[in-house]
N, C-alpha and C positions, 0 to 999 in steps of 0.2 A: 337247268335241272338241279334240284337241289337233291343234297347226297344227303342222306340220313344214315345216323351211328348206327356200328355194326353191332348185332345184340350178344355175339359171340365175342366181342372182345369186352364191350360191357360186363359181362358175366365174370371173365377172365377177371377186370380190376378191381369187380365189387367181392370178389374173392379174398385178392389181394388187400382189399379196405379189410373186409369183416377177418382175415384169419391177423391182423396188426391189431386192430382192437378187441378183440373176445379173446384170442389164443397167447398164451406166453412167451413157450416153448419156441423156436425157432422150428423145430422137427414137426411139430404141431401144424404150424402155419406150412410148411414146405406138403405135410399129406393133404391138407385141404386143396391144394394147387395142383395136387399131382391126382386128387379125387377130382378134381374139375373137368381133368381132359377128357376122359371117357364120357362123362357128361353131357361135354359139348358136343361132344360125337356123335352121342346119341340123338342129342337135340336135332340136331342140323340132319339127321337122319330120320327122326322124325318129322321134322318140316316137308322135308321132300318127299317120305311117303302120301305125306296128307295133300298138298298139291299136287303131288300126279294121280292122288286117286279124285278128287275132285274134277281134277281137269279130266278124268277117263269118263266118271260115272254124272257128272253133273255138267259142266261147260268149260272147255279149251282155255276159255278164256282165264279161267284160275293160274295159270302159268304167266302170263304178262300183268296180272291184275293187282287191282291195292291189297290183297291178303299177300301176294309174293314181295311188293316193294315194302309197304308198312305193316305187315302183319308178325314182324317180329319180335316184339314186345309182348305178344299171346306166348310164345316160345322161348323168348325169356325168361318169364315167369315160371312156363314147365319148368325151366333148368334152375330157378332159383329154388321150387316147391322139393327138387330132387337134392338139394344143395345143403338147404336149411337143415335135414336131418343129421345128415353129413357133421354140420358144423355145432350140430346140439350135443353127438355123441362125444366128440372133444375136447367141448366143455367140460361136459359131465364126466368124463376119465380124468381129467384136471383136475376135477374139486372132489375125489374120492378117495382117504385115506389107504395108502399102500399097508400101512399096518400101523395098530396102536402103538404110541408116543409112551417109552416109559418118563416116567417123574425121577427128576433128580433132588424131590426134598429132604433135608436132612436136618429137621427140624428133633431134637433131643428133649425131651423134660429131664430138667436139674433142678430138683425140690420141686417149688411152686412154680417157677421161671421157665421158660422155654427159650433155647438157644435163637439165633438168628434163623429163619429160612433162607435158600439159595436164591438167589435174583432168575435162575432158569428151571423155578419149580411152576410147574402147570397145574398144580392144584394142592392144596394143603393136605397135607399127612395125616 
C-alpha cells in the first residue's frame, strides 16, 4: 500500500518556504506559521464535513473512497487559496513607509559654488 504525503504537513512546510523567502522579519515569518494553524484546522474540518455529507446524502462509499485517500490536494489548495492572502498582507505591511524620511542635505551656496552635499541626503535641496 503506498502512503501518500500528508497535505496538512505539506501546507505546514510550504509555509515555512514562503514566510523564508517573501518575509524578512523573523516575527513576520513566526505569524504566518502561527496563521497557518487555525487554517489547517479548518481545513481538515472541512474535509470531514464534505465526506460525511457525501457519504450521508450520495454513497457510503465516499468514506473508504479515492476522494478520502487522494483527494487531499483539492483541500490543500482550499488552505493555500486561504493562506496566500494571509501572506500578501505581510508583504504589503513590509513595504509601506512607517512615515516620511527627513533629508539630512546640507548643501549651502557660497557665491557661485555650492558646498559639498551629505553622502545620506535622499534628495537635493
Amino acid at each position: 500500500m503506498q502512503r501518500h504525503p500528508d497535505p496538512t504537513q505539506a501546507l505546514l512546510i510550504i509555509c515555512l518556504l514562503a514566510g523564508h523567502l517573501f518575509l524578512r522579519t523573523k516575527w513576520r515569518r513566526g505569524l504566518l506559521l502561527v496563521a497557518a494553524i487555525p487554517v489547517l484546522i479548518i481545513k481538515n474540518g472541512i474535509r470531514i464535513a464534505t465526506l460525511t455529507l457525501l457519504a450521508i446524502h450520495v454513497d457510503p462509499s465516499f468514506l473508504a473512497g479515492n476522494l478520502h485517500r487522494e483527494g487531499g490536494f483539492i483541500f490543500f489548495a482550499l488552505g493555500m487559496l486561504i493562506l496566500l492572502p494571509i501572506l500578501w498582507w505581510l508583504q504589503k505591511k513590509r513595504n509601506a513607509p512607517a512615515r516620511p524620511q527627513q533629508t539630512t542635505c546640507r548643501r549651502r551656496r557660497i557665491g557661485n559654488a555650492f558646498c559639498r552635499k551629505s553622502p545620506f541626503a535622499l534628495k537635493a535641496c
